[in-house]
PDB file of N, CA, C and O in Angstrom:
ATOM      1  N   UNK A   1     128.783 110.852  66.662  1.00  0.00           N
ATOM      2  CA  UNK A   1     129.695 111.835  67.214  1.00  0.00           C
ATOM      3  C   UNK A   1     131.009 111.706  66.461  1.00  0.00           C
ATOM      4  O   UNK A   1     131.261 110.578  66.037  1.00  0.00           O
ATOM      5  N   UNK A   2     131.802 112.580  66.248  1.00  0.00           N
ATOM      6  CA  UNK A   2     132.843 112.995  65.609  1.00  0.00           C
ATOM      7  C   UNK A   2     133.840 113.558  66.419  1.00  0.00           C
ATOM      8  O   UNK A   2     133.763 114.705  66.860  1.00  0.00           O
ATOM      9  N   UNK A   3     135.173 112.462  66.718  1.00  0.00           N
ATOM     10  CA  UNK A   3     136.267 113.743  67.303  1.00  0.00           C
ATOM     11  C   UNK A   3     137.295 113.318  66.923  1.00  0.00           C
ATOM     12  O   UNK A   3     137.476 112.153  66.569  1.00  0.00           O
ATOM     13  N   UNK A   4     138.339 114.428  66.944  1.00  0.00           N
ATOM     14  CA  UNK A   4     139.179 114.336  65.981  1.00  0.00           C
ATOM     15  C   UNK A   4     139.586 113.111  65.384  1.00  0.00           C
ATOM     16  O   UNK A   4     140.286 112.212  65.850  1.00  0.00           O
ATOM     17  N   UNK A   5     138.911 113.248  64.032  1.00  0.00           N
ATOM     18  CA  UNK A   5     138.890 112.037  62.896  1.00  0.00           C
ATOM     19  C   UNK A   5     138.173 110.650  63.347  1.00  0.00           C
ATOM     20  O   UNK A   5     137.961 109.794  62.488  1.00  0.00           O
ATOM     21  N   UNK A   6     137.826 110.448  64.616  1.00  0.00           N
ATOM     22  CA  UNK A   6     137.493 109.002  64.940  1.00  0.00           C
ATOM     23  C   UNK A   6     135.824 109.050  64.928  1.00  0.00           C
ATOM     24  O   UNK A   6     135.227 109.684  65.798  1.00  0.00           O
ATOM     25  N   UNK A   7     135.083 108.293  63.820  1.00  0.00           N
ATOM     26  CA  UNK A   7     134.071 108.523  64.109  1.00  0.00           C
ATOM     27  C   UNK A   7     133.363 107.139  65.644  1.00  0.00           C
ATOM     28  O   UNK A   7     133.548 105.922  65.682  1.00  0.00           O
ATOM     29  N   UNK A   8     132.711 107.895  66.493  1.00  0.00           N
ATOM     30  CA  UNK A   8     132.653 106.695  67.676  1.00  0.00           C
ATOM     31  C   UNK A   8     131.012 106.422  67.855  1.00  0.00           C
ATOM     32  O   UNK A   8     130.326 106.974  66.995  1.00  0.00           O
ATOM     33  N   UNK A   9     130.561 105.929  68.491  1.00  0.00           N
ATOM     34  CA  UNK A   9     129.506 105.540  68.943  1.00  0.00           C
ATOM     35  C   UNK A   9     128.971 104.767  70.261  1.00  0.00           C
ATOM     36  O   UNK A   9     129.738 103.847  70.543  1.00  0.00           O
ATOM     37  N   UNK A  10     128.203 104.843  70.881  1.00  0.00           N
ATOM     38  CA  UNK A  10     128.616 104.310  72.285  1.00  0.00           C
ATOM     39  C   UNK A  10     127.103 103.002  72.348  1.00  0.00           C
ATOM     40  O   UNK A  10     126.261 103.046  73.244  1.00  0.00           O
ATOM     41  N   UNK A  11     127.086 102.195  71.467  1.00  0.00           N
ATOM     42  CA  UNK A  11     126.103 100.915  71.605  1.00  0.00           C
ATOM     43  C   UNK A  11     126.319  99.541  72.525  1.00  0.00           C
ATOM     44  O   UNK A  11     127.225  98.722  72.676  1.00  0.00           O
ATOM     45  N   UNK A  12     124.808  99.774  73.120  1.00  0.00           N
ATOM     46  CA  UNK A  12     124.355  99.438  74.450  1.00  0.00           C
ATOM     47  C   UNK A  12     126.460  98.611  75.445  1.00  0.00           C
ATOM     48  O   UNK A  12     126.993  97.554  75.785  1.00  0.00           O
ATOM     49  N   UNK A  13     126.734 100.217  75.398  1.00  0.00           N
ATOM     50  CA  UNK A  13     127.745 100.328  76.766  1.00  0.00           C
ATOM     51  C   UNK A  13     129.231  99.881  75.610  1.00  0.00           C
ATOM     52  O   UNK A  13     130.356  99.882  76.111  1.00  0.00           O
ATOM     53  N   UNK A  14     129.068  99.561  74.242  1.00  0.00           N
ATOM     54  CA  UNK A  14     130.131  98.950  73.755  1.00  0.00           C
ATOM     55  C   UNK A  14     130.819  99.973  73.011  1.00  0.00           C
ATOM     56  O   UNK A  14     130.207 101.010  72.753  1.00  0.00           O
ATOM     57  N   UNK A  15     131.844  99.842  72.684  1.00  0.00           N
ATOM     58  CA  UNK A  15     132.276 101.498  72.417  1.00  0.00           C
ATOM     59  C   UNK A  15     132.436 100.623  71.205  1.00  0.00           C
ATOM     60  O   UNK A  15     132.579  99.406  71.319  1.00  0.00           O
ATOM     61  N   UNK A  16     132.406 101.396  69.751  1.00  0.00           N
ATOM     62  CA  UNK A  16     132.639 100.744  68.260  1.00  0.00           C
ATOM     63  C   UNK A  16     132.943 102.046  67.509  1.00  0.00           C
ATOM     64  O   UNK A  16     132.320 103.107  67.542  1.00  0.00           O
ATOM     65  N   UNK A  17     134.275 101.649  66.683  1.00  0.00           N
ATOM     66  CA  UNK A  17     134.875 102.630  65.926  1.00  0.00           C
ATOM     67  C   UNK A  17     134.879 102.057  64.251  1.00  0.00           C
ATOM     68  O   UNK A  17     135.159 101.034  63.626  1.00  0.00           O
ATOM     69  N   UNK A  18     134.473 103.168  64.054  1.00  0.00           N
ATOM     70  CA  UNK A  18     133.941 102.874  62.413  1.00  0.00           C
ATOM     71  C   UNK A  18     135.142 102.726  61.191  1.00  0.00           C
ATOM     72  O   UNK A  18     135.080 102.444  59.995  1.00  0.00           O
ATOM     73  N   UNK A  19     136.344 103.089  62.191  1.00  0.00           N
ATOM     74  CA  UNK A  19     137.450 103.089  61.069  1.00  0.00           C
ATOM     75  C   UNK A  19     138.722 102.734  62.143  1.00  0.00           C
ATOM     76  O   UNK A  19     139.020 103.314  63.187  1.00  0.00           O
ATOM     77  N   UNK A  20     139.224 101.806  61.626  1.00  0.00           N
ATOM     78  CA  UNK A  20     140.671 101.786  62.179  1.00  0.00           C
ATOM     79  C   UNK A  20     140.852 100.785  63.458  1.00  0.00           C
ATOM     80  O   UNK A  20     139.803 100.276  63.855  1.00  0.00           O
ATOM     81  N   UNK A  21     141.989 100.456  64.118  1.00  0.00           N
ATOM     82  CA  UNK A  21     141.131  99.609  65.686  1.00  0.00           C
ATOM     83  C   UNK A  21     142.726  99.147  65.837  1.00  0.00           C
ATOM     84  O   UNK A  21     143.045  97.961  65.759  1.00  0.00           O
ATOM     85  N   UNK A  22     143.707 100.234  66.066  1.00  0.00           N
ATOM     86  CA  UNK A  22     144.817 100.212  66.260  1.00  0.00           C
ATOM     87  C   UNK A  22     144.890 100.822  67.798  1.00  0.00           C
ATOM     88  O   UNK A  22     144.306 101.872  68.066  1.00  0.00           O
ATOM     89  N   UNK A  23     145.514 100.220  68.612  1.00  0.00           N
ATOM     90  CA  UNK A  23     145.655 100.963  70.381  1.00  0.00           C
ATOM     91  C   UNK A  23     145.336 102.092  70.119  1.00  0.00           C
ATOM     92  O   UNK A  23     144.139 102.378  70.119  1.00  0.00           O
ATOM     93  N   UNK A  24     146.124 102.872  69.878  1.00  0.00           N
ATOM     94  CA  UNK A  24     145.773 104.552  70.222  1.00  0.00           C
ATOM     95  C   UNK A  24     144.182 105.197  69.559  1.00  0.00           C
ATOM     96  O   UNK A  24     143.542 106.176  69.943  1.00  0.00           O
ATOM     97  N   UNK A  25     143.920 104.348  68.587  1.00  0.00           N
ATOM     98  CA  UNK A  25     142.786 104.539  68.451  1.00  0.00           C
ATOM     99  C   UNK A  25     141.434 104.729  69.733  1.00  0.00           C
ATOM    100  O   UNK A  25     140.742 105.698  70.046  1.00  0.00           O
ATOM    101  N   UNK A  26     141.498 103.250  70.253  1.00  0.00           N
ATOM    102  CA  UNK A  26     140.666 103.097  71.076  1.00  0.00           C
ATOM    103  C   UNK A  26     141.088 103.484  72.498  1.00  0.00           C
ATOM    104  O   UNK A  26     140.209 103.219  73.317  1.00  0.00           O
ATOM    105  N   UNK A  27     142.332 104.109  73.081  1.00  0.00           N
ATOM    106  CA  UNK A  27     142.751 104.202  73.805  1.00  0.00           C
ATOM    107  C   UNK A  27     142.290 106.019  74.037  1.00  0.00           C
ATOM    108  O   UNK A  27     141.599 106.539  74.914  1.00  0.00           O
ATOM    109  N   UNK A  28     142.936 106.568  72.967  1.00  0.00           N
ATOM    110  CA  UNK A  28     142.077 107.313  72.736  1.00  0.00           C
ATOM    111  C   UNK A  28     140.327 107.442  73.032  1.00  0.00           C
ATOM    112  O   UNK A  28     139.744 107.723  74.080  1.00  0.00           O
ATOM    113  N   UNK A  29     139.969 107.230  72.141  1.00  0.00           N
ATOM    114  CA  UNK A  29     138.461 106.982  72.332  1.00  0.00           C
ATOM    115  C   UNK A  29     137.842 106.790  73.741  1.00  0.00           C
ATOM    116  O   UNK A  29     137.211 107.779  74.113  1.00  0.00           O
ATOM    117  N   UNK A  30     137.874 105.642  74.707  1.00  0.00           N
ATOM    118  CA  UNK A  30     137.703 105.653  75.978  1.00  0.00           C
ATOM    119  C   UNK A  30     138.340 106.931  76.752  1.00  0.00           C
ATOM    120  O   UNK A  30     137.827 107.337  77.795  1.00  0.00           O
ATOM    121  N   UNK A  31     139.467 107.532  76.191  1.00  0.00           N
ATOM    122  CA  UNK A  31     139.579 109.146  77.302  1.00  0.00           C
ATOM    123  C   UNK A  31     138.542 110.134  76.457  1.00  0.00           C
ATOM    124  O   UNK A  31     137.939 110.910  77.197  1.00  0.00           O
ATOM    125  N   UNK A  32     138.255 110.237  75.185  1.00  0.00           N
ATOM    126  CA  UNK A  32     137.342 111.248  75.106  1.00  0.00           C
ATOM    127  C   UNK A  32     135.793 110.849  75.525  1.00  0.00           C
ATOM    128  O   UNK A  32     134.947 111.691  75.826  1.00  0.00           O
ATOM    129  N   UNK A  33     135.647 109.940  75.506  1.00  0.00           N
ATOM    130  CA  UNK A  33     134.636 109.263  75.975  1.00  0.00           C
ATOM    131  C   UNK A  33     134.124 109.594  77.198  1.00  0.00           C
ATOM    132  O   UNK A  33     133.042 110.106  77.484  1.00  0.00           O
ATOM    133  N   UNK A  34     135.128 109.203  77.952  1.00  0.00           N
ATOM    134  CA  UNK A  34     134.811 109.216  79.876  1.00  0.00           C
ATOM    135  C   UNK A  34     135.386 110.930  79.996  1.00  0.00           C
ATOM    136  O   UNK A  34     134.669 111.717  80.613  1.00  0.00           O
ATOM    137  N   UNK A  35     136.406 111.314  79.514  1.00  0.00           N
ATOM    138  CA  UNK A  35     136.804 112.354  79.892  1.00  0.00           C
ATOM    139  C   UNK A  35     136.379 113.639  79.129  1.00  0.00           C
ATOM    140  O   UNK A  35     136.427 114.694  79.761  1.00  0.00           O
ATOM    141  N   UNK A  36     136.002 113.657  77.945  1.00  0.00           N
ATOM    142  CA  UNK A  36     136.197 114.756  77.276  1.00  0.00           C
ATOM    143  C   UNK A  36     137.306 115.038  76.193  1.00  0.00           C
ATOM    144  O   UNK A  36     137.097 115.222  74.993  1.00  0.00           O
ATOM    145  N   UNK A  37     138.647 115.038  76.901  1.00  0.00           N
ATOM    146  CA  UNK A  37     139.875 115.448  76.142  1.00  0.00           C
ATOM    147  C   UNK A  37     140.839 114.400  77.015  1.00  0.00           C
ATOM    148  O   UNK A  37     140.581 113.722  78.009  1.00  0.00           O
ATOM    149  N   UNK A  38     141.896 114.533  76.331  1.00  0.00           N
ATOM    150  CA  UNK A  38     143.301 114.201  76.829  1.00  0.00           C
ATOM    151  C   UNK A  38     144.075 115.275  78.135  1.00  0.00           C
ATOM    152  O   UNK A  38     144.755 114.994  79.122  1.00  0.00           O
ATOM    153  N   UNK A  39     143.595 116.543  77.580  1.00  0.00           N
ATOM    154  CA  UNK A  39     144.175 117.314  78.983  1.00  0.00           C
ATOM    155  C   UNK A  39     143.294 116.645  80.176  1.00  0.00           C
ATOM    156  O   UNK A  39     143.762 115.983  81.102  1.00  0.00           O
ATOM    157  N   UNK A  40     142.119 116.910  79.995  1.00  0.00           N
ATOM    158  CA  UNK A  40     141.297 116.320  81.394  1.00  0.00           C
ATOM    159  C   UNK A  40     141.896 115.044  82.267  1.00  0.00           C
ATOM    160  O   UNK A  40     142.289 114.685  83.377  1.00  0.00           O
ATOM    161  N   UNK A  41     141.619 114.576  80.672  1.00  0.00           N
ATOM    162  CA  UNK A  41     142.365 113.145  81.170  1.00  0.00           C
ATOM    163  C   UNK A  41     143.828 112.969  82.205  1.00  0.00           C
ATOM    164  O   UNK A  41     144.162 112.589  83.327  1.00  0.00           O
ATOM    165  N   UNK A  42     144.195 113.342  81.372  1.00  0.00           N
ATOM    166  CA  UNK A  42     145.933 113.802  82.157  1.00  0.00           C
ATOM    167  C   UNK A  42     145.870 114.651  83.507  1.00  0.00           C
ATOM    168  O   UNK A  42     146.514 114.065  84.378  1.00  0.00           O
ATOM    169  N   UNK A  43     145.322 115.802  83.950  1.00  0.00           N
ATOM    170  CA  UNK A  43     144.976 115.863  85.116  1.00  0.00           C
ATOM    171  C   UNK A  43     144.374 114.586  86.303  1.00  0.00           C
ATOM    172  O   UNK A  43     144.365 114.466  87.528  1.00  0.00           O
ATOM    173  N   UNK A  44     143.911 113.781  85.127  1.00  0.00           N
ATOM    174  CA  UNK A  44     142.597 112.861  86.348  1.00  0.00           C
ATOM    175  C   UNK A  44     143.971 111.947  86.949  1.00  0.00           C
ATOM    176  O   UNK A  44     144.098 111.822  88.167  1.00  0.00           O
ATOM    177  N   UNK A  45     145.000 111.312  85.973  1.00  0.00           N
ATOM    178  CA  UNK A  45     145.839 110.924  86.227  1.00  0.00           C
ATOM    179  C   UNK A  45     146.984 110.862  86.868  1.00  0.00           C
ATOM    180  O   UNK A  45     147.631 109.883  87.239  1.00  0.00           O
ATOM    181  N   UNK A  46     147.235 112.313  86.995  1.00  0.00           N
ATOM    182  CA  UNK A  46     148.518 113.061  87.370  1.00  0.00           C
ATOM    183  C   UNK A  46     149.643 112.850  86.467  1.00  0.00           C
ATOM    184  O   UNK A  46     150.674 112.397  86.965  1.00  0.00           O
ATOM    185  N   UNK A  47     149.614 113.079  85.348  1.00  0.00           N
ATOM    186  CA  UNK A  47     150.356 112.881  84.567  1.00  0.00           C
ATOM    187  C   UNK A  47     149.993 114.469  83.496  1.00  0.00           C
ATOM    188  O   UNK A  47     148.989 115.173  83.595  1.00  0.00           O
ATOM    189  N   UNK A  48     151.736 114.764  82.066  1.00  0.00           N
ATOM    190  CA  UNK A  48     151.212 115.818  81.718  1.00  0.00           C
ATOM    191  C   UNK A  48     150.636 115.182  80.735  1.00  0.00           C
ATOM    192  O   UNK A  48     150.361 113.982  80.741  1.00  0.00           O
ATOM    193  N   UNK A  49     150.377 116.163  79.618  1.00  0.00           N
ATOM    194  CA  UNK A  49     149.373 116.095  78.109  1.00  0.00           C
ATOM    195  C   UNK A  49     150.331 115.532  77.248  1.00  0.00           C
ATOM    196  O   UNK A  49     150.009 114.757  76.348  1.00  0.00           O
ATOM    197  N   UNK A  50     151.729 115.948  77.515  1.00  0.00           N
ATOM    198  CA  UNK A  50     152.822 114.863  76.748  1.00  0.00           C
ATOM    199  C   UNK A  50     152.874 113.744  76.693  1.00  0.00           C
ATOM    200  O   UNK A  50     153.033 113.024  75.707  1.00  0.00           O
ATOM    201  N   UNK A  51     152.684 113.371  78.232  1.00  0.00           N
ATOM    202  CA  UNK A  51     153.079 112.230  78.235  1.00  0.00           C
ATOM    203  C   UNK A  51     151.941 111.278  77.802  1.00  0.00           C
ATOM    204  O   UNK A  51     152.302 110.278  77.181  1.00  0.00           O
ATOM    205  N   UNK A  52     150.240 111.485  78.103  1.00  0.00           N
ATOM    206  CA  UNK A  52     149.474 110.899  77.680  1.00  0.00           C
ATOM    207  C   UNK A  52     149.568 110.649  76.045  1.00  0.00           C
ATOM    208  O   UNK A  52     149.497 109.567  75.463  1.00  0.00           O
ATOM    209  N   UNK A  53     149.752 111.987  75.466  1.00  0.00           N
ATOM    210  CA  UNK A  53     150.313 111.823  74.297  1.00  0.00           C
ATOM    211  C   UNK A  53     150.889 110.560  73.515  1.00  0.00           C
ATOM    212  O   UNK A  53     150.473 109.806  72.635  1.00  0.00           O
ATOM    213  N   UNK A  54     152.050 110.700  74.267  1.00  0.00           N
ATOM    214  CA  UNK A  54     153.325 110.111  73.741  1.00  0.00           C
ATOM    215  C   UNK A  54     152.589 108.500  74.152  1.00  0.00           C
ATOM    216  O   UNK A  54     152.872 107.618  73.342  1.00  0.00           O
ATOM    217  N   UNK A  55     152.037 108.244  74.873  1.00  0.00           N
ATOM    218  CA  UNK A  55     151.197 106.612  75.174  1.00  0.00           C
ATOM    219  C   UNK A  55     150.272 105.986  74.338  1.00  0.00           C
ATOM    220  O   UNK A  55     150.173 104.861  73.848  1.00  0.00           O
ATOM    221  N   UNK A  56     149.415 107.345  74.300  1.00  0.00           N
ATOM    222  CA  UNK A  56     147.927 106.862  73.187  1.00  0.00           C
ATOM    223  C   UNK A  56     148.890 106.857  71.580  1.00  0.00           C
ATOM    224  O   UNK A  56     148.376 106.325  70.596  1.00  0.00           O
ATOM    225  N   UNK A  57     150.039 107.386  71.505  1.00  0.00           N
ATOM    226  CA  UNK A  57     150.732 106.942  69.939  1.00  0.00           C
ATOM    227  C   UNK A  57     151.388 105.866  69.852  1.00  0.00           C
ATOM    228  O   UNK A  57     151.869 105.547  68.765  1.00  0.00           O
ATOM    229  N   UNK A  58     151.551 105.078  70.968  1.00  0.00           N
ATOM    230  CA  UNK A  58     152.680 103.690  70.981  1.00  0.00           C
ATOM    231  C   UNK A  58     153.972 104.397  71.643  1.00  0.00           C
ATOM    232  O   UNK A  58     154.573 103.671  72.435  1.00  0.00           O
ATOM    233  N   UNK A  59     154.533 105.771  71.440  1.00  0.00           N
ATOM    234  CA  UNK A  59     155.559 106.038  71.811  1.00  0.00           C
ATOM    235  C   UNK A  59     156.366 105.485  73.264  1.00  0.00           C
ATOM    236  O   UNK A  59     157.524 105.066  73.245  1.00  0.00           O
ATOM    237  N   UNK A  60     155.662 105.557  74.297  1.00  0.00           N
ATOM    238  CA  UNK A  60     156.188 105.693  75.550  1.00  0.00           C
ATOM    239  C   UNK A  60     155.297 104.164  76.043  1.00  0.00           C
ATOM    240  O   UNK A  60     154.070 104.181  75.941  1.00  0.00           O
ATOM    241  N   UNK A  61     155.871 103.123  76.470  1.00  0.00           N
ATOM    242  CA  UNK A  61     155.085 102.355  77.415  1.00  0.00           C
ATOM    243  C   UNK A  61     154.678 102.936  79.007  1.00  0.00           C
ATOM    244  O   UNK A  61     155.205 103.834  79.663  1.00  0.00           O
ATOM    245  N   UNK A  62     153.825 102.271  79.246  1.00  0.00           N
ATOM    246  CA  UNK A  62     153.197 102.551  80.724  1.00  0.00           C
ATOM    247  C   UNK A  62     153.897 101.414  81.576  1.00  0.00           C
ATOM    248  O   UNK A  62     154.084 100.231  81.293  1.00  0.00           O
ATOM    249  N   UNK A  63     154.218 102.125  82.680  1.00  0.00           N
ATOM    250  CA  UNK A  63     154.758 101.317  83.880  1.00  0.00           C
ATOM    251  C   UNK A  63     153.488 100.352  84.347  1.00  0.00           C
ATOM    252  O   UNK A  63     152.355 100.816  84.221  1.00  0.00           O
ATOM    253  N   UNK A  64     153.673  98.955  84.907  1.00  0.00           N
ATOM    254  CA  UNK A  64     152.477  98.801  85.298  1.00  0.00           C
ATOM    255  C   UNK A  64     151.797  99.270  86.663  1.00  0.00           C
ATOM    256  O   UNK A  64     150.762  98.660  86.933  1.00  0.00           O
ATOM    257  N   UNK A  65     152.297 100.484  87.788  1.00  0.00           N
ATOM    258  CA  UNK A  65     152.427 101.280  88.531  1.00  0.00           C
ATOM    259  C   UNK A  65     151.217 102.385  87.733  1.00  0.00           C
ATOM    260  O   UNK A  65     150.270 102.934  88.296  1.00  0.00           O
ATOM    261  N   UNK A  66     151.566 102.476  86.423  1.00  0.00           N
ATOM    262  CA  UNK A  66     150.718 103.872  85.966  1.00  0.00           C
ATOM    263  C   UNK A  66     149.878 103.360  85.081  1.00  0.00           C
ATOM    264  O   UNK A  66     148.992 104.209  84.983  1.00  0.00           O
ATOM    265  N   UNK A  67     149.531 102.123  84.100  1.00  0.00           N
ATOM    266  CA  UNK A  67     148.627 101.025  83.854  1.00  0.00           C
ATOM    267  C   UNK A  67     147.466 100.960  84.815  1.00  0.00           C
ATOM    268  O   UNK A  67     146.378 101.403  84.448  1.00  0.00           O
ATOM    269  N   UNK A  68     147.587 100.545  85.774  1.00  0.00           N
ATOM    270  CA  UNK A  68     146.688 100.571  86.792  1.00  0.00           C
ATOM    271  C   UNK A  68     145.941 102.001  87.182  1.00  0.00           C
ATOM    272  O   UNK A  68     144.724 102.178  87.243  1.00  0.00           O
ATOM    273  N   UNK A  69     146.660 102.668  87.354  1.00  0.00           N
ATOM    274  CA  UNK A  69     146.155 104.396  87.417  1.00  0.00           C
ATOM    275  C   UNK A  69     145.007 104.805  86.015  1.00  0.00           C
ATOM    276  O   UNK A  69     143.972 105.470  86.039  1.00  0.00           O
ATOM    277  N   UNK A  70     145.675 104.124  84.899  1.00  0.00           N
ATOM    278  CA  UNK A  70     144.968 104.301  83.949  1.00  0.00           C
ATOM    279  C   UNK A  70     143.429 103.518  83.846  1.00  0.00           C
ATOM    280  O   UNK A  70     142.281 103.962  83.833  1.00  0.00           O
ATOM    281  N   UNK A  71     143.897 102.380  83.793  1.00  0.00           N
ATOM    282  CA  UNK A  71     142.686 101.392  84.039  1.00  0.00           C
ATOM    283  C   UNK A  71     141.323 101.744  85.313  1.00  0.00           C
ATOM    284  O   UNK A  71     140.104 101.587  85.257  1.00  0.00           O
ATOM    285  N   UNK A  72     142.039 102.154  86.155  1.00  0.00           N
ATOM    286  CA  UNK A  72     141.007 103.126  87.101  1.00  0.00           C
ATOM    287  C   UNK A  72     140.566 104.109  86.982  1.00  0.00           C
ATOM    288  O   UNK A  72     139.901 104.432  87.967  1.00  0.00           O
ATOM    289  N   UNK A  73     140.595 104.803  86.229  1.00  0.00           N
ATOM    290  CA  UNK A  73     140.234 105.918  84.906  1.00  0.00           C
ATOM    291  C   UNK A  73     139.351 105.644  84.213  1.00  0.00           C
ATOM    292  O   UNK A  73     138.242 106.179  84.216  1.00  0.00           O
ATOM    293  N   UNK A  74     139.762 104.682  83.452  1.00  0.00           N
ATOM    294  CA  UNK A  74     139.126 104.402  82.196  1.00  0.00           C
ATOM    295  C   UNK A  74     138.197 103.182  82.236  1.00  0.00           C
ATOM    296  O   UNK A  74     137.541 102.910  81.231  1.00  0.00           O
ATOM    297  N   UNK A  75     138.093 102.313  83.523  1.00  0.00           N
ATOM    298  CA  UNK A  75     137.433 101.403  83.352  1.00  0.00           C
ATOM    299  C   UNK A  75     138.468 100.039  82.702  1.00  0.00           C
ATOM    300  O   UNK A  75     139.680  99.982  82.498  1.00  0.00           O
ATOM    301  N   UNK A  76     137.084  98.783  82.458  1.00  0.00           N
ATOM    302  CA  UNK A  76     138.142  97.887  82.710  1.00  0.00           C
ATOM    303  C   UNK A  76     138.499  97.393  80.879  1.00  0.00           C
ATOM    304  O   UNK A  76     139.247  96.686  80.203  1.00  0.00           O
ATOM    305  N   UNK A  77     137.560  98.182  80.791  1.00  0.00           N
ATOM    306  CA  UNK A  77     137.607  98.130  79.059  1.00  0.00           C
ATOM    307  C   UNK A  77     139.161  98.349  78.933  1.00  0.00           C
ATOM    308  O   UNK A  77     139.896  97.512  78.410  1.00  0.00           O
ATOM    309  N   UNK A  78     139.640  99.655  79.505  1.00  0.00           N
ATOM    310  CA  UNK A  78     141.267  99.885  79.463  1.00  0.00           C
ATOM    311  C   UNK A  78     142.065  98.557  79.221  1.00  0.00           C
ATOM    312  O   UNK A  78     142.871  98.288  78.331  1.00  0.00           O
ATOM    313  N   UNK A  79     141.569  97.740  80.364  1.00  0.00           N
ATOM    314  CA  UNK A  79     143.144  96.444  80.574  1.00  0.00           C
ATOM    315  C   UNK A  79     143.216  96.093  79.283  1.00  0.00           C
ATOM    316  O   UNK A  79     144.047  96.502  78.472  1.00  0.00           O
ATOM    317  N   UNK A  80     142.170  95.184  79.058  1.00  0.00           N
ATOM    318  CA  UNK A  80     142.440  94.691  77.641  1.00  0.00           C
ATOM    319  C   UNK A  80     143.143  95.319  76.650  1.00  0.00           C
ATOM    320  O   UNK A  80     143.975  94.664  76.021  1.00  0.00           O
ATOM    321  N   UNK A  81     142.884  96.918  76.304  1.00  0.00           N
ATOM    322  CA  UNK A  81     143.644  97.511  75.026  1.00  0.00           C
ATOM    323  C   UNK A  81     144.862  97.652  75.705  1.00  0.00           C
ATOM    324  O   UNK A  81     145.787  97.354  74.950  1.00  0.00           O
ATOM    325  N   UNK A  82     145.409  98.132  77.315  1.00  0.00           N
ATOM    326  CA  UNK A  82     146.805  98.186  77.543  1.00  0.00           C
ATOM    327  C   UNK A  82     147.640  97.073  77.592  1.00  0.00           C
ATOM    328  O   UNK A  82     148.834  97.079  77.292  1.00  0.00           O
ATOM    329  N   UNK A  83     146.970  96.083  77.988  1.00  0.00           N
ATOM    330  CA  UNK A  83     148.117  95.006  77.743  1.00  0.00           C
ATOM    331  C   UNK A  83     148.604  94.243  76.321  1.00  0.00           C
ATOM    332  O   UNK A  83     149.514  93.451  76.078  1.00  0.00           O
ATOM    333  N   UNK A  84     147.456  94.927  75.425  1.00  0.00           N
ATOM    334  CA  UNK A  84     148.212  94.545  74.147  1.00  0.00           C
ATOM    335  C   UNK A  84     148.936  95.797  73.097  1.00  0.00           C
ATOM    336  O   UNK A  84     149.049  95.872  71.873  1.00  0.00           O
ATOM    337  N   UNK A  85     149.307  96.616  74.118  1.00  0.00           N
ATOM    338  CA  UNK A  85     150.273  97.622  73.875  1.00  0.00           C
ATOM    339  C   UNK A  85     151.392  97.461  73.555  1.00  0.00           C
ATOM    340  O   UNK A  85     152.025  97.146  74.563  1.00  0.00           O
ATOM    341  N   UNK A  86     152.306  97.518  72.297  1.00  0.00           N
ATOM    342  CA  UNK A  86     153.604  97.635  72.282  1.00  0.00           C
ATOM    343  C   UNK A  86     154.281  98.043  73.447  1.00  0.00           C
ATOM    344  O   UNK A  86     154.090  98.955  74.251  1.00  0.00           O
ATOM    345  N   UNK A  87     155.514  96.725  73.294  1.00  0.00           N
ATOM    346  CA  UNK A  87     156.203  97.170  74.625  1.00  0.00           C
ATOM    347  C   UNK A  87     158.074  97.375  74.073  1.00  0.00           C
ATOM    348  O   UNK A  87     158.924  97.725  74.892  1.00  0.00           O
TER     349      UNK A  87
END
């Protein structure tokens, strides 16, 4: 599967990216994954498409209030890539 630029693969439950393995990469990846897109995503959250945005690039840290919101989203695969998020 192919989405924008990340090629992904989903082996037995492990998510593996064929290029790159920088946060937003995989942070990314687990919302198109579970969700589809980033808008979806951002609805599931209550949050807008900016702001998910501005997170999956390093831009904006997550409160750990909205960390948790995320991680319940995304599973627990999430914690691990958010807590080694630029802060």
């Amino acid at each position: 599967m192919r989405v924008s630029g990340y090629f992904l693969c989903n082996n037995n439950q492990k998510l593996i990216l064929t290029y790159g393995g920088f946060m937003d990469n995989r942070i990314k990846s687990l919302i198109v994954l579970r969700f589809g897109s980033q808008t979806d995503f951002a609805k599931e959250v209550n949050n807008s498409e900016s702001f998910v945005s501005r997170v999956v690039r390093g831009r904006t840290p997550l409160s750990e209030e909205m960390k948790k919101k995320w991680v319940k989203a995304l599973g627990k695969k999430a914690q691990s890539i958010l807590d080694t998020e630029k802060k």
